[in-house]
C-alpha positions in Angstrom: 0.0 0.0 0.0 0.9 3.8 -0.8 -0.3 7.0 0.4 -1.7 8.9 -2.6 -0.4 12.5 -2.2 -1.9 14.8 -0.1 -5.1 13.0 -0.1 -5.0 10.8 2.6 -6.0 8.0 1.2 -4.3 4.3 1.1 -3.8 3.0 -2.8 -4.4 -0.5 -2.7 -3.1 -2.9 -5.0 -3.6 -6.5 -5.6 -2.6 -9.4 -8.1 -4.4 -12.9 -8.2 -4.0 -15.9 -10.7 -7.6 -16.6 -11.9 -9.0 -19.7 -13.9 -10.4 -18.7 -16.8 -12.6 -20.0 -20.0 -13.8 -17.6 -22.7 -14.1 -14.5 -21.0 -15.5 -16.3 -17.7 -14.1 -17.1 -14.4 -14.3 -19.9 -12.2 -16.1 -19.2 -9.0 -15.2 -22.5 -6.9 -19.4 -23.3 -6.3 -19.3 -26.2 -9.5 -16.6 -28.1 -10.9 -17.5 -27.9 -14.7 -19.4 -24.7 -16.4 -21.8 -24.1 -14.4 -19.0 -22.8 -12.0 -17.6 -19.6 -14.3 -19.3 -16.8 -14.0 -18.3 -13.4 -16.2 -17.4 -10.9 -12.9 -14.2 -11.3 -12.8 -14.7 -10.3 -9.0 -16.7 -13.1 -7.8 -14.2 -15.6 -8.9 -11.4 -17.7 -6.8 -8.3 -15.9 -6.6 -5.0 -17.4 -6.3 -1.7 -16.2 -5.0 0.3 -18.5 -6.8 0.3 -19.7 -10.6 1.0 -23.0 -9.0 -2.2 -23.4 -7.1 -4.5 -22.5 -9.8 -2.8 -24.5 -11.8 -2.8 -27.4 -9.4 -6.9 -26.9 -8.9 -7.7 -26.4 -12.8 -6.3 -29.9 -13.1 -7.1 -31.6 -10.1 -10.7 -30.4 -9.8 -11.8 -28.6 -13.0 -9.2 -31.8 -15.0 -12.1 -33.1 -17.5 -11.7 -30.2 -19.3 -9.0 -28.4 -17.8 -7.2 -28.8 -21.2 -9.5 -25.6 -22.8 -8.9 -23.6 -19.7 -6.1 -20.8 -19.0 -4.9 -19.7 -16.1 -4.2 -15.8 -16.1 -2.9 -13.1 -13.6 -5.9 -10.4 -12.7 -4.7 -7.1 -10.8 -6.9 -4.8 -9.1 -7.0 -1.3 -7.6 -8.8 1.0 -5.2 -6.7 4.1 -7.0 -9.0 6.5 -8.7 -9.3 6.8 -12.4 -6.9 9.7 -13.8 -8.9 12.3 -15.5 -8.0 13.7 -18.8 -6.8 17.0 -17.2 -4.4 15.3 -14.7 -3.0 12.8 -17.8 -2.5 16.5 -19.4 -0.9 17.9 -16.7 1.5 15.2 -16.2 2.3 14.8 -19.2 3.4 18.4 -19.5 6.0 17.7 -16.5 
């Protein structure tokens, strides 16, 4: 976590490994499609490439073969504005 200047506020990041399958995630409730949903927030993050790897084979392993494991990031930071992408890029 950083401070974001002068606003007090904590920025927040955060990197998962996800299981994924044509633009869906796998939510951990089914083991086959009825267990990928397309919010990428409601699925099963993992810390390590390893474990989702290990689950999509172990658990998800009928048809683990046409699915991908893939690194997801997220962030409380605020969206730059046009202005402030201006500004910076004038520095």
């Amino acid at each position: 976590m950083k401070n974001c200047d002068g606003c007090g506020q904590q920025t927040m990041n955060e990197f998962a490994w996800l299981i994924e399958a044509d633009g869906s995630y796998w939510d951990g409730h089914y083991p086959d499609k009825r267990g990928f949903v397309p919010d990428v927030n409601k699925a099963v993050r993992f810390s390590r490439f390893e474990d989702a790897e290990a689950v999509k084979w172990w658990i998800l392993q009928s048809w683990a073969f046409a699915l991908r494991t893939t690194q997801h990031g997220w962030s409380n930071a605020a969206p730059i504005t046009s202005e402030e992408k201006c500004r910076l890029m004038e520095k």
